[in-house]
N, C-alpha and C positions, 0 to 999 in steps of 0.2 A: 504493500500500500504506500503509494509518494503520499508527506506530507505537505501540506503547506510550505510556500519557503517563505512568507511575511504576509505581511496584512496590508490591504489596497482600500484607502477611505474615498467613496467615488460618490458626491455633492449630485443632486439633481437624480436618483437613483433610478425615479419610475419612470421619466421620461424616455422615448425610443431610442435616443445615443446611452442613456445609463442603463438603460436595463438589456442592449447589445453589448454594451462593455462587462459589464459582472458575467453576465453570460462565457465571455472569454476566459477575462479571467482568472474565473471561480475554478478553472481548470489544474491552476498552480499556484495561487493565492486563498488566502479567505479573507472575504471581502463583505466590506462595512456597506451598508447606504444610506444616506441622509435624504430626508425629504419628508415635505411638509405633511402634518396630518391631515387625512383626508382624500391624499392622492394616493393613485393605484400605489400598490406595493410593487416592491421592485421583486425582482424574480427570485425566487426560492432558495438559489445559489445563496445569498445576502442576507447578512442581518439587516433587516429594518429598522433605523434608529427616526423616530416621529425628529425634526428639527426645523426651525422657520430660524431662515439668515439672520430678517429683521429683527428677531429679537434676541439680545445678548444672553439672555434667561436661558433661553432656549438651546442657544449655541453650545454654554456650558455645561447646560446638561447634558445635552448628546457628548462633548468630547470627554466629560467623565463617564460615561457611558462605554465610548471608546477604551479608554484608560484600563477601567474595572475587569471589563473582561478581557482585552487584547494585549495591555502593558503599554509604555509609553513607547515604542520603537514602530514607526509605519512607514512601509516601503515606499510607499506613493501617494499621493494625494491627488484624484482625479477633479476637479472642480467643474459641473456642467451646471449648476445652479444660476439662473441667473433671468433676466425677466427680458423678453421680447410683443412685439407688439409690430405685424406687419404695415400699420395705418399711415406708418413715417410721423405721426404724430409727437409732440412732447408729450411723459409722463412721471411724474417723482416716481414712479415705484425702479424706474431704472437706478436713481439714486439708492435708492431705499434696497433694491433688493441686489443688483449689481456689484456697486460699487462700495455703501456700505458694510452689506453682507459678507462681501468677499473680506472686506477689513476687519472684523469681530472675525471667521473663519481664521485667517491666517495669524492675528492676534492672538489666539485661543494657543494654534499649532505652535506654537513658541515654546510650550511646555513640554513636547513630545520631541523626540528625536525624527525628525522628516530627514528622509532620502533625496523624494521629488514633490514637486507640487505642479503637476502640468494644467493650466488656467484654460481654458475653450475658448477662444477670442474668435474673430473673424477679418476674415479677407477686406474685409471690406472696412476696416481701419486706414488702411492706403487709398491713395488718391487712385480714380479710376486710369484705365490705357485708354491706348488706342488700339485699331485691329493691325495686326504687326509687332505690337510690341506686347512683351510680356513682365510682368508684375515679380520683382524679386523680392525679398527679404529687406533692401537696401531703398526700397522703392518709395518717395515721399509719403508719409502719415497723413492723412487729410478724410476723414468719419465725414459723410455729409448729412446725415441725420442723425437723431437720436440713439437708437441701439448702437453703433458702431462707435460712437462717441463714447457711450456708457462702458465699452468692450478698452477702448483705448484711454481712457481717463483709469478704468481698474488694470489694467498693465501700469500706466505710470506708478500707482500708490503700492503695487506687489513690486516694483523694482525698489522705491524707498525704505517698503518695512517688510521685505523677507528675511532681513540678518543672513543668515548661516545657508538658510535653505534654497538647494536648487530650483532654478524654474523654468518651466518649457512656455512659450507664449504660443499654443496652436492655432495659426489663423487659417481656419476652416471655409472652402467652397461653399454654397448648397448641397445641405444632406438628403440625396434620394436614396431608395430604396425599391424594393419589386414591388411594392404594390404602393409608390410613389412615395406617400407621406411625404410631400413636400409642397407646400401651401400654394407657391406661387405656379410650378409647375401644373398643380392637381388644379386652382382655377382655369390657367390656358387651355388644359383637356376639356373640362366643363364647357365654356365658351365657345370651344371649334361642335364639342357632341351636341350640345343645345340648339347647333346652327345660331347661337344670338348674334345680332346683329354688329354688337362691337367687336366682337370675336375679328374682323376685317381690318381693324383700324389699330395704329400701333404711335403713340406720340415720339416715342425715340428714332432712332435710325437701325431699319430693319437687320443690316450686319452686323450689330454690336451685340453683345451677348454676353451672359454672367458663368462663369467655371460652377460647374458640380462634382459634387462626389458620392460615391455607392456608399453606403452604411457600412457594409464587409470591409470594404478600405478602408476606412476611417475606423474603424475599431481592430484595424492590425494596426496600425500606427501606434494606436494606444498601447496595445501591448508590446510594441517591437520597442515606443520610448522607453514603460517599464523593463521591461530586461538588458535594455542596453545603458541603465539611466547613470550608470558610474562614468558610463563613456561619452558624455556630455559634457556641451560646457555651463559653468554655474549660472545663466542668463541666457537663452535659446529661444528667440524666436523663429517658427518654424510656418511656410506657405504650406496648404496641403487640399489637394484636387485632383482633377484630371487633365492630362495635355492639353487635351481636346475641348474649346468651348466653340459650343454651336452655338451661331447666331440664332435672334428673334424667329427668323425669315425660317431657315432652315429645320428648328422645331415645330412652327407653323405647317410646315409642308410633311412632317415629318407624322404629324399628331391627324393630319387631314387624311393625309393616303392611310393609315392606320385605321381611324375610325370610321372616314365614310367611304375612303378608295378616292379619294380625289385630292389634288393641289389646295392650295385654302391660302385665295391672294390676301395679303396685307398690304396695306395703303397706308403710308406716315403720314399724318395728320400733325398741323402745328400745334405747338406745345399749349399755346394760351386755351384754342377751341378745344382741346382735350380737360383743361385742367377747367372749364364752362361747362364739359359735358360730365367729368365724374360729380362737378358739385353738385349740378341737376338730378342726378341719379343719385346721388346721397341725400337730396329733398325728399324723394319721392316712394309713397306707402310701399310698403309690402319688404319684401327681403332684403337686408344689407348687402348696399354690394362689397366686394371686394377692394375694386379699384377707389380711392380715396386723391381727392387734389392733390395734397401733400407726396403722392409718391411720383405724380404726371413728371415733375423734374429728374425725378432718378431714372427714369425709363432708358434715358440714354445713355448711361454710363457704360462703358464696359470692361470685363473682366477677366482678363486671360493669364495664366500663373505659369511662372517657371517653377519646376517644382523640383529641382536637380539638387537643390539641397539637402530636401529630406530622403530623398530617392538615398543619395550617395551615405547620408550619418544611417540609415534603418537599413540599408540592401534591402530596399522594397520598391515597387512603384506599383500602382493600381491593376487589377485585375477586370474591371471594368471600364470605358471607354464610353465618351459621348455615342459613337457610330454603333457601339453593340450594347451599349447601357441601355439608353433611350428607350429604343423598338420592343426591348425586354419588357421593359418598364409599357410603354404604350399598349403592348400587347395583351398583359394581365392586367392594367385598369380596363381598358376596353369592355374585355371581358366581362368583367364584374360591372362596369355600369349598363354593359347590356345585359345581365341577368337581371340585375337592379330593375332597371327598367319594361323590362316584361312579365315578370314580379307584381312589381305595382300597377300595370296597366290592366 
């Protein structure tokens, strides 16, 4: 029987990157998870410690919690906890649950012996590209909304008050998966299956395009950072996606021949008449849209990653790819929303 070789405390547990990550690795670890009560529990692999960021009470608790049964020596500290909100909107809770929260965590960790504390940031702390160029490590810092802001404001306060302890700064793609779960992509499906009418019309520039990445990739990273984490340096910011980012245009066609068998034109519309018509559409009765003013300006950005660096420190690179992620992915939602839908009709 292998035992355990340490204890992995992994923040945000029941959510679908934490409760992929225990799932790994519960395999060679035993592994803590923290998350608010109320929400799913994290998988069986895990102890379940009830914990809310915002409150210092709470915090303590759990890391004596920690403590009692595990001892003060923790291999790793995965941290996915943290507050999102796709609206582009301001909201304190970023403060509050982010950036605070992340500072009562690491405040606490000061009493245990920490190996690694790798923090789940994003890609999109950096200033967008252009198509041609690609996004290093080195590549200017510039959050245009709020989440990314919240993401790069708690890097700076974990660079001033980690002391001792290592940290990986993981700036993550979009996380898809096979049966999507990925909000903005799972709306674009929605829109082209619905035939709705905006589903046509796109405010950015139809080439430009945001990097994603598989869920199965992203959760070896995790564990390739765990078992390599001596072989690190003590301050590690790391890009992490796929080579390949498909443009707007090309998911569009990509999503259309998938679901109905045909091309599915987009038309760029100017930024202002788009950012006229989601406020119309956020007046108006019946179901929230998605699309919100506040994101009409990001539309255009784009985001393509060198990812040679984490490639070359993990001897890893993705096993999934825009060209065979995608159609994977389109193929099993498809599916399901036409069973869905014949179902309920």
């Amino acid at each position: 029987m292998n035992l355990p070789q340490g204890v992995i405390l992994v923040t945000g547990s029941s959510g679908l990157i934490g409760s992929a990550v225990i799932k790994r690795l519960a395999r060679d670890f035993q592994v803590v998870g923290f998350d608010r009560e109320g929400d799913p529990y994290p998988p069986t692999e895990a102890e379940c410690v009830c914990v809310d960021v915002t409150s210092e009470e709470s915090v303590q608790a759990g890391l004596s919690r920690l403590r009692y049964a595990y001892g003060e020596h923790v291999t790793s500290v995965i941290h996915l906890a943290a507050y999102y909100d796709f609206s582009a909107e301001p909201s304190p809770k970023y403060e509050a649950v982010t950036v605070q929260g992340t500072e009562r965590l690491l405040r606490g960790l000061h009493d245990f012996q920490v190996e690694q504390f790798i923090f789940s940031s994003t890609m999109l702390v950096h200033a967008p590209s252009q198509p041609g160029e690609r996004i290093n490590e080195e590549w200017p810092l510039e959050p245009k909304w709020p989440y990314p802001e919240s993401k790069l404001k708690t890097e700076e306060l974990i660079r001033a008050q980690r002391g001792t302890i290592p940290v990986v700064f993981l700036r993550i793609a979009g996380v898809y998966d096979d049966l999507c779960h990925s909000i903005p992509l799972a709306h674009q499906i929605q829109r082209i299956f619905e035939r709705q009418f905006t589903s046509h019309f796109f405010p950015g520039h139809p080439a430009h395009g945001q990097a994603f990445l598989h869920l199965d990739d992203l959760v070896e990273v995790f564990a390739r950072l765990v078992t390599r984490r001596n072989q690190l340096a003590p301050e590690l910011p790391l890009l992490v996606g796929e080579p390949e980012t498909l443009s707007y245009d090309e998911l569009q066609h990509t999503f259309g021949r998938l679901i109905h068998g045909e091309e599915w034109e987009t038309i760029q519309v100017p930024e202002k008449i788009a950012e006229a018509g989601a406020w119309l559409q956020d007046q108006l009765p019946g179901e929230e849209p998605f699309i919100k003013p506040a994101m009409i300006e990001l539309a255009d950005d784009h985001y393509a990653l060198d990812i040679s660096k984490v490639c070359t420190l993990l001897d890893w690179e993705p096993k999934h790819t825009g060209s065979l992620g995608f159609p994977g992915v389109c193929n099993e939602l498809t599916r399901i929303i036409t069973k869905i839908s014949v179902n309920s009709g």
